[in-house]
C-alpha positions in Angstrom: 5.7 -3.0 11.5 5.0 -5.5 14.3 4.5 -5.6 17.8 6.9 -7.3 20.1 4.7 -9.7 22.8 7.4 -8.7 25.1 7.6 -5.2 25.4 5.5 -3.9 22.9 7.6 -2.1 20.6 7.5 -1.1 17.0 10.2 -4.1 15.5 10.8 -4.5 11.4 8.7 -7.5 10.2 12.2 -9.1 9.3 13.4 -9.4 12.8 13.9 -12.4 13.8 14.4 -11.3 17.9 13.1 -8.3 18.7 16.2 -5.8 19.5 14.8 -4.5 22.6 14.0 -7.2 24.6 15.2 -10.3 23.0 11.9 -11.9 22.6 11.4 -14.6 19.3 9.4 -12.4 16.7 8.6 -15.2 13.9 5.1 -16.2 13.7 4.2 -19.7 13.5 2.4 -19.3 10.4 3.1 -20.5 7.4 3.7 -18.6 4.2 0.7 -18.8 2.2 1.5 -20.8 -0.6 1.7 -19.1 -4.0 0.0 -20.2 -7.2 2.5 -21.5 -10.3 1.9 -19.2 -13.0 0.9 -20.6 -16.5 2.8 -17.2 -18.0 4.9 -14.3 -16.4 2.3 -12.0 -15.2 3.2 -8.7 -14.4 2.4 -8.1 -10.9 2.9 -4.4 -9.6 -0.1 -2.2 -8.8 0.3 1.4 -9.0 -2.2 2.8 -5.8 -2.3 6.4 -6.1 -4.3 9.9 -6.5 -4.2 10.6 -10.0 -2.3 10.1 -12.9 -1.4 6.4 -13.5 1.5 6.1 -10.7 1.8 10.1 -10.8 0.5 11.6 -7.6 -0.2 9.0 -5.2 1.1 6.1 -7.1 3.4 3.3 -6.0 6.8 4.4 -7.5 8.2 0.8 -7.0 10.1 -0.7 -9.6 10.0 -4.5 -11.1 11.4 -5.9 -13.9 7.6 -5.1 -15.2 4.0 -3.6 -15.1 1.7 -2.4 -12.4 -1.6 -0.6 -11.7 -3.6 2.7 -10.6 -6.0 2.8 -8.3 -7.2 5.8 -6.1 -8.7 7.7 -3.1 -9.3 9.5 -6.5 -7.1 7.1 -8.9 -5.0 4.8 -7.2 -2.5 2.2 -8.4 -0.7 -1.2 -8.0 3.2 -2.5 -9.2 4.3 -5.5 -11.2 7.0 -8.2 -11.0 8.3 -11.5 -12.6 5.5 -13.7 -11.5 2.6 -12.2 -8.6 3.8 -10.4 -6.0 3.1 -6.8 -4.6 5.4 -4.0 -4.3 4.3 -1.4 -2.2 5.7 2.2 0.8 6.0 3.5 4.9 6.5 6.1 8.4 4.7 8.6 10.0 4.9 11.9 11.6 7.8 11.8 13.8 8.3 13.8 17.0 10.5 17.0 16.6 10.0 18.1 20.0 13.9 19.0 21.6 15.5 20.0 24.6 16.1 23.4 25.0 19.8 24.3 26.7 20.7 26.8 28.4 24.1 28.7 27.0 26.0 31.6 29.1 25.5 35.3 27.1 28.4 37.7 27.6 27.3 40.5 25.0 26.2 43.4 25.6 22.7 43.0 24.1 21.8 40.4 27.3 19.1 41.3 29.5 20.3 41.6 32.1 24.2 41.2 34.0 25.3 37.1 33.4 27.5 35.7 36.1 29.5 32.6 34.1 32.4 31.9 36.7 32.8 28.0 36.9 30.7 27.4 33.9 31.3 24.9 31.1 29.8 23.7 27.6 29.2 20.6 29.2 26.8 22.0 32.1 24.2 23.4 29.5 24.1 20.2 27.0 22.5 17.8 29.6 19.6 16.5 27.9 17.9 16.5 31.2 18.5 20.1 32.2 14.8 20.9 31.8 13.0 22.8 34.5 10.7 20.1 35.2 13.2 17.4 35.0 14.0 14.4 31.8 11.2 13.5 29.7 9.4 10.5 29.5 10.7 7.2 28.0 8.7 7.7 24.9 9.0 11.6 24.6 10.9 11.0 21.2 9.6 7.7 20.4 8.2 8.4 16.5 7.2 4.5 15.7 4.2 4.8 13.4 0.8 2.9 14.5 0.1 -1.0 13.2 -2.8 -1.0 10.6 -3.3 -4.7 11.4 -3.7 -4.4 15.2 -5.0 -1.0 15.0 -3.2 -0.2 17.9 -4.0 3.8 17.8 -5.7 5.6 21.2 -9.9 5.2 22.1 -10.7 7.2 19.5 -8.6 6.8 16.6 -8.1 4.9 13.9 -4.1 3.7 11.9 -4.7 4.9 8.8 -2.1 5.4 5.4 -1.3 9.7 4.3 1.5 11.2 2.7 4.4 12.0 4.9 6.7 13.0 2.2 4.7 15.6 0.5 4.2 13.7 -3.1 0.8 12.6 -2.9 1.9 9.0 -2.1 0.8 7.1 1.1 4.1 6.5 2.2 3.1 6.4 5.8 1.0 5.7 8.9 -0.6 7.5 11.6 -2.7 7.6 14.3 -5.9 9.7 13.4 -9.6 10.9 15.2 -12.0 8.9 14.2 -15.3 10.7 13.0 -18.3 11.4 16.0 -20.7 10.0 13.4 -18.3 7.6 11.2 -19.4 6.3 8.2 -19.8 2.4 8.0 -17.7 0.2 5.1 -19.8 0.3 1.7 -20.9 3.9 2.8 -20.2 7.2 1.2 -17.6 9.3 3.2 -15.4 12.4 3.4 -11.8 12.2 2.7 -10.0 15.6 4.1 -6.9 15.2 2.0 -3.6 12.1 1.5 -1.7 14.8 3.9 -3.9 14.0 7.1 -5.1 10.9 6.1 -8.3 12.1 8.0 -11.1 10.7 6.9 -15.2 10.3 8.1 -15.3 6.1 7.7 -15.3 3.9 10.7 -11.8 2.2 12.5 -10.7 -0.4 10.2 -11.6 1.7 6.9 -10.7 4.3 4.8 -12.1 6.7 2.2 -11.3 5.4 -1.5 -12.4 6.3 -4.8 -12.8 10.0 -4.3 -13.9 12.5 -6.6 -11.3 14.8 -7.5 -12.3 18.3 -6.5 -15.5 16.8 -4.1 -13.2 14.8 -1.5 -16.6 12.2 -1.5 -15.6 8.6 -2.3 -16.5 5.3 -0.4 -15.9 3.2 2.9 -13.4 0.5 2.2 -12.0 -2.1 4.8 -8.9 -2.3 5.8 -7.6 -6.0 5.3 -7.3 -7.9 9.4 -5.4 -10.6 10.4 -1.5 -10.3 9.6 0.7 -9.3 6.9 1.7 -13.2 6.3 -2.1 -14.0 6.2 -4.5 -11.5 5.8 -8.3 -11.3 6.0 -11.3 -9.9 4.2 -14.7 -10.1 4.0 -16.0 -13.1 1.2 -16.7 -11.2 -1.1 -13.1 -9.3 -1.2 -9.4 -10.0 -1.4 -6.7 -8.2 0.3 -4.2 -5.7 -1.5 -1.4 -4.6 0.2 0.5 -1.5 -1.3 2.9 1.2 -0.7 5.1 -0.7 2.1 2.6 -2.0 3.8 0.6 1.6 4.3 -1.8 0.7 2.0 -4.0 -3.0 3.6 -7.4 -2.4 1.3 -10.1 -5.1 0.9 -11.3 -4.7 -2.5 -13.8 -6.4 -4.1 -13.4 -9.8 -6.2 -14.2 -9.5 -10.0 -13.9 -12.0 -13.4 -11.6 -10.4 -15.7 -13.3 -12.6 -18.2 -16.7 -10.5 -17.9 -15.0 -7.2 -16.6 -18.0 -6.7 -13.7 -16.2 -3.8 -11.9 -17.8 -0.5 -11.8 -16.5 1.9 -14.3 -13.3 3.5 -14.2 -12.0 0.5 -13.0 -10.7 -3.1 -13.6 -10.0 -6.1 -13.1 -7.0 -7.3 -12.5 -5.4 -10.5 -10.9 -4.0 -9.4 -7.2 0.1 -9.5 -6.8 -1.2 -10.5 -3.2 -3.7 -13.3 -3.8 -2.9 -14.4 -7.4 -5.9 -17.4 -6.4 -8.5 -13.9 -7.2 -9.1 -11.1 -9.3 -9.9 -8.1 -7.7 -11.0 -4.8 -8.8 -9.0 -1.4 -9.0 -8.9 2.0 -10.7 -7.6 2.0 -14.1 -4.5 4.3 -14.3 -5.0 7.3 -16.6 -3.4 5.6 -20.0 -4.3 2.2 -20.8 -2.6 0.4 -24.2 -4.2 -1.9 -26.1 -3.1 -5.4 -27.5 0.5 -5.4 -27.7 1.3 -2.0 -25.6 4.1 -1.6 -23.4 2.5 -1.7 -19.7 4.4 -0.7 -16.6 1.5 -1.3 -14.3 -1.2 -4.1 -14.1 -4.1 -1.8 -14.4 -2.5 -0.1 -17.2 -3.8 -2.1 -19.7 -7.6 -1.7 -21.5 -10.7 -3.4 -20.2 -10.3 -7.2 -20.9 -6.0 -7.3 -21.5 -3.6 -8.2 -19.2 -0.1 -7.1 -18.3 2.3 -9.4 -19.2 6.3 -9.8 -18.7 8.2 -9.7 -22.3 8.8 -13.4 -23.3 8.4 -15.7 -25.9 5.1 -15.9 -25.7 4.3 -12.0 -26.9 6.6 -11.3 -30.4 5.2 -8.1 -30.9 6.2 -6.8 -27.3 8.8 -3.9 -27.6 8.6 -3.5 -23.9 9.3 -5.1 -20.3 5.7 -6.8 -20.3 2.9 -5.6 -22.7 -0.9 -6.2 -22.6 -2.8 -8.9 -24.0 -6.4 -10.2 -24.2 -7.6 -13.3 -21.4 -9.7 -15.6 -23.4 -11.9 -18.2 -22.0 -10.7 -21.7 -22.7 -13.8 -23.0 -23.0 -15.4 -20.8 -25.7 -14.0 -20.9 -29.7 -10.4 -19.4 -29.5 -10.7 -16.0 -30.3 -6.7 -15.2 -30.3 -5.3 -13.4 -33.4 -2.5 -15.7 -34.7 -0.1 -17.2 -34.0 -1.4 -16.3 -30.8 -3.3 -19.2 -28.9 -5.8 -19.3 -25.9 -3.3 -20.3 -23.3 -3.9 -21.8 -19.9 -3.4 -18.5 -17.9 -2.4 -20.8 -14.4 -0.2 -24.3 -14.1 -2.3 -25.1 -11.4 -5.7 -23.2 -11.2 -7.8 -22.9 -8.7 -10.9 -24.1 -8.2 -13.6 -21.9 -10.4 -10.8 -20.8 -12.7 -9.5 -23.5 -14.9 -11.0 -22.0 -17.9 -9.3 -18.7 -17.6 -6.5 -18.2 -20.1 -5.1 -15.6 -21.5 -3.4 -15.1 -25.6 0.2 -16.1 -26.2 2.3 -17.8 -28.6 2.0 -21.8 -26.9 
């Protein structure tokens, strides 16, 4: 969601004016410009709490793979070339006004006069004894992770609205007396109050199942069209848009993420690598993936095409290879190119296809 410079409301990113109060909503910014793919990488992450897009995954659907990454295993999704797939909304107000309706039976308290009554006099909305309620009494817009627009005092952060261990959704929550800084270990109460002990602007990731201790990570800034992280991190956006995590960068050619996780090219950034949780299964060379980080240390998820014969699948796993090393591809694979148009720093990364 974004907020309208006019009147402040909630709006859909998509609208153009916002519906309110007529005000332009586009941002001047330009679309950040994609890198060309040298093959069809599968580009779904599956962020989640447990089994590889089980509880707490991303239950988006490509046409292939994704990932699991975690607040104690948490995934990614996949699609035809980069690009993120992610889920939204947060505790709503159920608060209603109470009318008042005329009792005849014989069970009332007490003698009812209803002479001149109608239906209509006790369905007023406004027929409370203090008078209508606010403008905003029923307004149940979720809070903006990217302006952090929450209270003094709290912090927007993703939980599970729906009850499947999925952060589907935002809210505002209390930020900790003593808060935890970014790169710190912290307390995660649980995905269904998204309460947490790390600072505004993070969240508790990586948690122990069973301990609830895992580590301060920061939420990405800036905007959904161009986000910001720290150098040495790339943002992920997940689940909708309730997931905005600033993970750290990684070479998938050395695998230099902490165990239990790996590295993986974003969907959101496909200029880095970043790393994430591996989800609890991951194939080996030629094994239908559905997620990015479902593949084994070293392989990467890739859409179904020429280039992979042996693929019985929408996008199976196979080994990057560094072009500049002897080719270690098992025929008639070949160390191919793995970007048109690589950035700087990676034009020896490829990964093994047919040519």
């Amino acid at each position: 969601m974004l907020i309208c410079p006019g009147c402040a409301r909630h709006v859909l990113p998509a609208e153009p004016v916002c519906p309110f109060c007529g005000d332009a909503l586009r941002s001047d910014e330009a679309p950040r410009p994609q890198a060309a793919f040298g093959v069809a990488v599968a580009a779904v992450i599956c962020l989640g709490l447990g089994v590889a897009c089980g509880p707490g995954s991303d239950n988006t659907t490509g046409t292939t793979a994704g990932m699991s990454a975690d607040p104690t295993t948490s995934p990614v999704p996949t699609s035809t070339s980069p690009s993120s797939s992610t889920s939204t909304s947060p505790g709503t107000s159920t608060a209603t006004a109470t009318t008042t309706t005329a009792n005849t039976s014989e069970t009332s308290a007490g003698p009812t006069d209803t002479a001149g009554t109608t239906e209509d006099d006790y369905t007023d909305p406004c027929a409370f004894y203090a008078g209508c309620p606010p403008e905003d009494f029923f307004d149940d817009s979720p809070c903006d992770v990217w302006s952090q627009d929450c209270p003094e005092g709290e912090k927007c952060a993703p939980y599970d609205e729906s009850g499947d261990d999925v952060w589907d959704a935002v809210q505002c929550v209390p930020v900790d007396a003593e808060p935890d800084a970014v790169g710190e270990a912290c307390i995660y109460e649980s995905i269904q109050s998204g309460v947490d002990t790390c600072e505004a602007g993070a969240i508790c990731w990586g948690v122990e199942p069973g301990t609830q201790d895992g580590t301060c990570v920061a939420q990405c800034t800036g905007t959904p069209q161009n986000p910001s992280c720290p150098p040495s991190a790339s943002c992920v956006i997940a689940n909708d848009g309730a997931l905005t995590l600033c993970l750290p960068i990684c070479d998938p050619l050395i695998m230099d993420c902490d165990d239990g996780q790996l590295c993986v090219n974003n969907p959101d950034d496909e200029d880095s690598f970043v790393c994430v949780f591996a989800g609890d299964t991951l194939g080996g060379e030629d094994d239908v993936c559905e997620f990015i980080n479902a593949c084994e240390p070293g392989l990467a998820c890739l859409l179904n095409g020429d280039g992979l014969p042996d693929c019985e699948g929408g996008a199976c796993c196979t080994p990057f290879c560094d072009l500049n090393e002897p080719d270690t591809c098992a025929a008639p694979k070949a160390c191919t190119p793995y970007f048109d148009d690589p950035p700087p720093n990676y034009e020896h990364y490829g990964v093994c296809i047919v040519p």
